[in-house]
Structure formats: structure tokens, C-alpha cells
N, C-alpha and C positions, 0 to 999 in steps of 0.2 A: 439496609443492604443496598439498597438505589445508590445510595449518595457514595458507596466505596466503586460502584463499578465505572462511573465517570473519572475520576480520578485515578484510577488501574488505568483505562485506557488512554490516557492525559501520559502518564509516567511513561508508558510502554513507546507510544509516540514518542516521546523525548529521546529517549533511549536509543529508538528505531533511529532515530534523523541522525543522532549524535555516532551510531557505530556506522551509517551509510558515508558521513561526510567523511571520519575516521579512515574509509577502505576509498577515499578520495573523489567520491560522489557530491553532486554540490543543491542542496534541497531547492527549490525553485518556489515550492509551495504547498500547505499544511492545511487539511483539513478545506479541500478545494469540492462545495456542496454546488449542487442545483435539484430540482426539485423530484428528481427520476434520481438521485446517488450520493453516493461520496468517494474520494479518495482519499484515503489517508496522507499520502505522499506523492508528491510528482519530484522527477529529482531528476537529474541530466546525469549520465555515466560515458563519458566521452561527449560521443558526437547521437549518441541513443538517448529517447526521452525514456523514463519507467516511472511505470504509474505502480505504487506499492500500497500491498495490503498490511495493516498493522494486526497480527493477532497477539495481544497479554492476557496470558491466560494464569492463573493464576493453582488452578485446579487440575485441568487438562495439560497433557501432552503436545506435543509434536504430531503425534502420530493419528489425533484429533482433528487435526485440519482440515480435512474432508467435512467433516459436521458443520464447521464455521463458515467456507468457501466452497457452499454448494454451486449447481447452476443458477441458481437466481441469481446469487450474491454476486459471482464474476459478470452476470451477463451487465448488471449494472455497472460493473466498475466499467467495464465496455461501455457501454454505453454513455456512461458518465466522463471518458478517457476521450470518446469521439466528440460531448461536449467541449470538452477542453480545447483539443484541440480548431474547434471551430471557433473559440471566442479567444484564442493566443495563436494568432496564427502565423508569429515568427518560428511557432514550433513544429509548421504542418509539416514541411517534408523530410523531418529526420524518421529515422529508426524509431520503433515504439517497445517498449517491452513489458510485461505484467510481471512484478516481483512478489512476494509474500515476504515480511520478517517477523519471524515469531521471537516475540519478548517471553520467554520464561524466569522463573524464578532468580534460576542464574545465570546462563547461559542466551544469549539473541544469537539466531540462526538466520542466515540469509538466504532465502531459496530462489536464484536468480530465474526467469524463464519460467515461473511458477504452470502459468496457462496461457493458452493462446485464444483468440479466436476462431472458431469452427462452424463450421456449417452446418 
């Protein structure tokens, strides 16, 4: 069961990048780690960077999401987003946005403006 869930999420990724570019987004970088996170996607949509969460789920819903991308989970993508932004720093002063796409069975959902940062 290990070795299928790497793979689901491998696929979901492809997918995710492939319907973002599709709605004219242009992926910048995949799978962008350091040792506090990850991002699934960084992608530029205009003149805005969006740092995107990939969830394929294969079992669960949409309507799951909350389970997947609790507060730990975003505060890392934050925190992981402000990485980013500190070691690519032609990208510091644009717009930033948090997106989620969830890969389901048949259908990828684009949930732009997923979460913000809060205090």
C-alpha cells in the first residue's frame, strides 16, 4: 500500500500542473522542499506568484479538505512560501496567493485563494 501512495501523488501533481498551465498559468517549480515544508507547486498566474497545494485523493472527497490542510499543514506551506521567496528573490515583490487543486478520480478542482495568512 506505501508504494501506491507515492505514485497517486506523483499522478495528481502532473495533472494539477498540466490543468494549471491549461487555464494559462505557467508552473515555475515542482515539488520545491526545505527542511520546515514543501510545495507542491509554485506557478505565476499574471503578475501574482501561487504557492499550490496538490491534494489526490483517491478515497475521499472534496469536501475532506479540511482533514488534509489543517493549521499545521498551511502554516508550513507559509512558512515554506516565505522560504521561497527569500532564496528567488526576483519573485519578492509581486502578489502572493495560496491555491489548493484537488485531483479526484475524475474531475481537478481549482480552489484559487484557498487560505491566507492570519494572525
Amino acid at each position: 500500500m506505501r508504494t501506491a501512495r507515492p505514485s497517486l501523488g506523483k499522478e495528481g501533481e502532473d495533472r494539477a500542473a498540466g490543468f494549471l498551465e491549461e487555464a494559462g498559468m505557467g508552473v515555475i517549480a515542482r515539488n520545491f522542499r526545505w527542511s520546515r515544508g514543501e510545495i507542491d507547486i509554485v506557478a505565476l498566474d499574471g503578475e501574482t506568484l501561487v504557492f499550490v497545494e496538490v491534494k489526490a485523493w483517491s478515497a475521499f472527497g472534496i469536501e475532506n479538505l479540511a482533514y488534509g490542510i489543517n493549521r499545521g499543514k498551511r502554516g508550513r506551506i507559509i512558512e515554506t512560501a516565505k522560504y521561497f521567496l527569500s532564496t528567488h528573490r526576483q519573485y519578492y515583490r509581486r502578489a502572493i496567493r495560496f491555491d489548493v487543486v484537488f485531483v479526484g478520480k475524475e474531475a481537478v478542482t481549482h480552489l484559487a485563494s484557498a487560505f491566507t495568512e492570519t494572525v
